[in-house]
N, C-alpha and C positions, 0 to 999 in steps of 0.2 A: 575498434568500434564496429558493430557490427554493423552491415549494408540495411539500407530502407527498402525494405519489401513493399512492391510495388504493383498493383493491375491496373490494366488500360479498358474502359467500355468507351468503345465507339461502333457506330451501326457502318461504318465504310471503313472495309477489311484495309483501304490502302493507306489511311488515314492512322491506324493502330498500330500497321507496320510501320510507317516513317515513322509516327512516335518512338517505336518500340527501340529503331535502328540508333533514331538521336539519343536516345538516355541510354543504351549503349555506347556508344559512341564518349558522345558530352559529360555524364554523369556518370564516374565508374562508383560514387557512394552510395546509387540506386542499382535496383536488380527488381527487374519486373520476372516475375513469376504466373503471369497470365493476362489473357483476354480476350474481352466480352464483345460480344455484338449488341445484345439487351440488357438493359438495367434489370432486369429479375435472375437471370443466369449469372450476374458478378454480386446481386445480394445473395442467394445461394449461396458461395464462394466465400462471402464476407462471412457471414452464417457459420462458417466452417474452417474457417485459417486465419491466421492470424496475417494481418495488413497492416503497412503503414500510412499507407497514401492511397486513392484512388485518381488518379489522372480520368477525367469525365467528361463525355461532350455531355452539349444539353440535349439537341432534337434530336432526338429518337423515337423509334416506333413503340407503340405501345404506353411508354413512359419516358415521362421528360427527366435529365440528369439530375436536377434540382429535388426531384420527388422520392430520392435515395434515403433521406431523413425520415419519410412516412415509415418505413421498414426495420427500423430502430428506436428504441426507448432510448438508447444511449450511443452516440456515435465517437466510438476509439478508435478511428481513423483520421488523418486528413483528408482533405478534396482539393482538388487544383484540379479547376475548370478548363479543361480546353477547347475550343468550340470557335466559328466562323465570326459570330455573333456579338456583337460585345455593347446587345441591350438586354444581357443577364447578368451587369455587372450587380444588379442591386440585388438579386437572388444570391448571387455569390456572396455577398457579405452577410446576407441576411441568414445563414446559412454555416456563417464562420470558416468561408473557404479560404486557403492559405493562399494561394496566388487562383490569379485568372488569365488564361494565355492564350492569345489569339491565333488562329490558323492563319496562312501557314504559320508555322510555330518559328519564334524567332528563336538563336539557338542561344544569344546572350540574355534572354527572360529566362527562358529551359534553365541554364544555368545558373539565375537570379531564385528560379525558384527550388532549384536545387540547394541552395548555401540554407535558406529560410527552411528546410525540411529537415537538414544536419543544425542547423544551430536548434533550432523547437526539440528534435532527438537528446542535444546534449543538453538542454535545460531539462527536459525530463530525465535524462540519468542522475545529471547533477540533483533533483528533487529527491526521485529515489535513494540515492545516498547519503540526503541530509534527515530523511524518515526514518530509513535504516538506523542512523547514529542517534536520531532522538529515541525511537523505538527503544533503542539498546539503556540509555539512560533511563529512561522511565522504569525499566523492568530492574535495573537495579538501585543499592543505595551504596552510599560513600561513606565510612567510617574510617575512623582512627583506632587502631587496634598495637598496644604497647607502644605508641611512635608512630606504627607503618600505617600510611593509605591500604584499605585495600576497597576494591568494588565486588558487593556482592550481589549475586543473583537474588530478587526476590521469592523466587518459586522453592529456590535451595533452603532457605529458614523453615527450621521446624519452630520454633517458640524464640521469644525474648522477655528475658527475666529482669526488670528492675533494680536495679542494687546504688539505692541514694543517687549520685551523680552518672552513675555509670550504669551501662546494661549490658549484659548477657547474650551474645545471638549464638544458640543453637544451630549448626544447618547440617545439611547430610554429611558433611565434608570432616569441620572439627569445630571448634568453638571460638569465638571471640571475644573480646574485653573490649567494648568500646567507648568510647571519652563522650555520651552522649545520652541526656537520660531518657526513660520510657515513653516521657511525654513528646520530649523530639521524635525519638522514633515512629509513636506514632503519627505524631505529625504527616511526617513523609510516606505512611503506606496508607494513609484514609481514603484512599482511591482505587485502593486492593481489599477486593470483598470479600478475602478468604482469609485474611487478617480480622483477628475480633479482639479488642482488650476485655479476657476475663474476670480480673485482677486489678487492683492497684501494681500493682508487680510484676501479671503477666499479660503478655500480646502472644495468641498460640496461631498458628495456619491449621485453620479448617479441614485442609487436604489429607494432614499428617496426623491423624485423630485415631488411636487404636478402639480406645474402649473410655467413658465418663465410667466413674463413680459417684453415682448420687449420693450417697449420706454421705463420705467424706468429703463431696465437690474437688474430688482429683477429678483431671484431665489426664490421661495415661498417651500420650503420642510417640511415635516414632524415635527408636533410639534409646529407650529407655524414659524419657525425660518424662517426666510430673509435676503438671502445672494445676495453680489451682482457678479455682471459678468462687467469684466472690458470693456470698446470698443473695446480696441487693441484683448480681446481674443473673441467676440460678436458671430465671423463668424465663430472662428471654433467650440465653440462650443455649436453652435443654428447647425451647421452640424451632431454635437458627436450626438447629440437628436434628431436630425432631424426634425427643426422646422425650 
């Protein structure tokens, strides 16, 4: 797993360095990569690299810690407050800060709020990788082709032809038989707008479109294949293409 990229803004240099020493020390899953005296010199910063945490006093000159949020539409970072003070607890929450740690810094909170920073990291991988595997589903479909599973890419079909119970998928690759008719099919891609049923028979991908033939209502795409386009659908869509 990789380390929590970490900046400290505090306006007392000697305050920044004990921090910096303890999550060295304390926390080898953090790795501070800078800091700040002013709250505008670590938005800059922010502005420009990628973070995971800001560890933040509040009083400071200029701008108070709390006023970090003015400077962002969207904040994809955490904050863990550290500061003398602890009548900004309700800023801090109000604010969605992950821990709030009082000076001097105790080293078993430091390290309370170190586990809360690793576990938030590995629920966001975890999330990441269950979007990944939905992502991956959604873009394809699941057919039975002679007996076998197989999963195919949606982007890969050039056309699917109709044939009573069964249909036809065309894709860059080679062809399939699959145990499922036109109607199922479409079913499942009415959420891919480059799929169009032109046909009782056929579903073509937009993408893979060489040349229409209007009087014969051939569709000429990719591959060779010739699909056709019904009359009743001719108008809307010689419009979808704009022919």
């Amino acid at each position: 797993m990789n380390k929590i990229r970490a900046i400290i803004v505090d306006d007392e240099a000697s305050a920044r360095e004990n921090l910096a020493l303890l999550i060295n020390r304390f926390c080898p899953n953090i790795e501070v990569l800078s800091s700040f005296n002013l709250l505008k010199k670590a938005v800059d910063y922010l502005q420009n690299n990628e973070v995971d945490v800001v560890f933040l006093d509040v009083e400071m000159p200029e701008h108070a810690g709390y006023e970090i949020v003015d400077f962002f539409d969207e904040i994809n970072f955490d904050i863990v407050f550290c500061t003398a003070y602890d009548k900004y607890a309700i800023k801090a929450f109000e604010i969605s800060a992950i821990d709030y740690l009082l000076k001097p810094v105790d080293i078993t909170r430091l390290k309370q709020a170190a586990e809360k920073l690793q576990e938030k990291q590995l629920f966001r991988i975890t999330q990441e990788q269950v979007n990944q595997i939905n992502s991956s589903f959604r873009n394809t479909i699941k057919v039975m082709d002679r007996g076998e599973r197989v999963l195919l890419n949606k982007t890969d079909i050039i056309a699917i032809e109709g044939q009573s119970a069964y249909s036809k998928i065309y894709t860059l690759d080679k062809n399939y038989t699959a145990s499922k008719n036109i109607a199922q099919l479409e079913e499942e891609l009415v959420n891919d707008s480059f799929f169009y049923r032109s046909q009782k028979s056929w579903i073509v991908n937009l993408n893979y479109i060489d040349k229409v033939n209007k009087t014969d209502k051939i569709i000429h795409l990719q591959q060779g294949i010739d699909a056709k386009v019904s009359r009743q659908k001719s108008k809307e869509f010689y419009e979808l293409i704009n022919l």
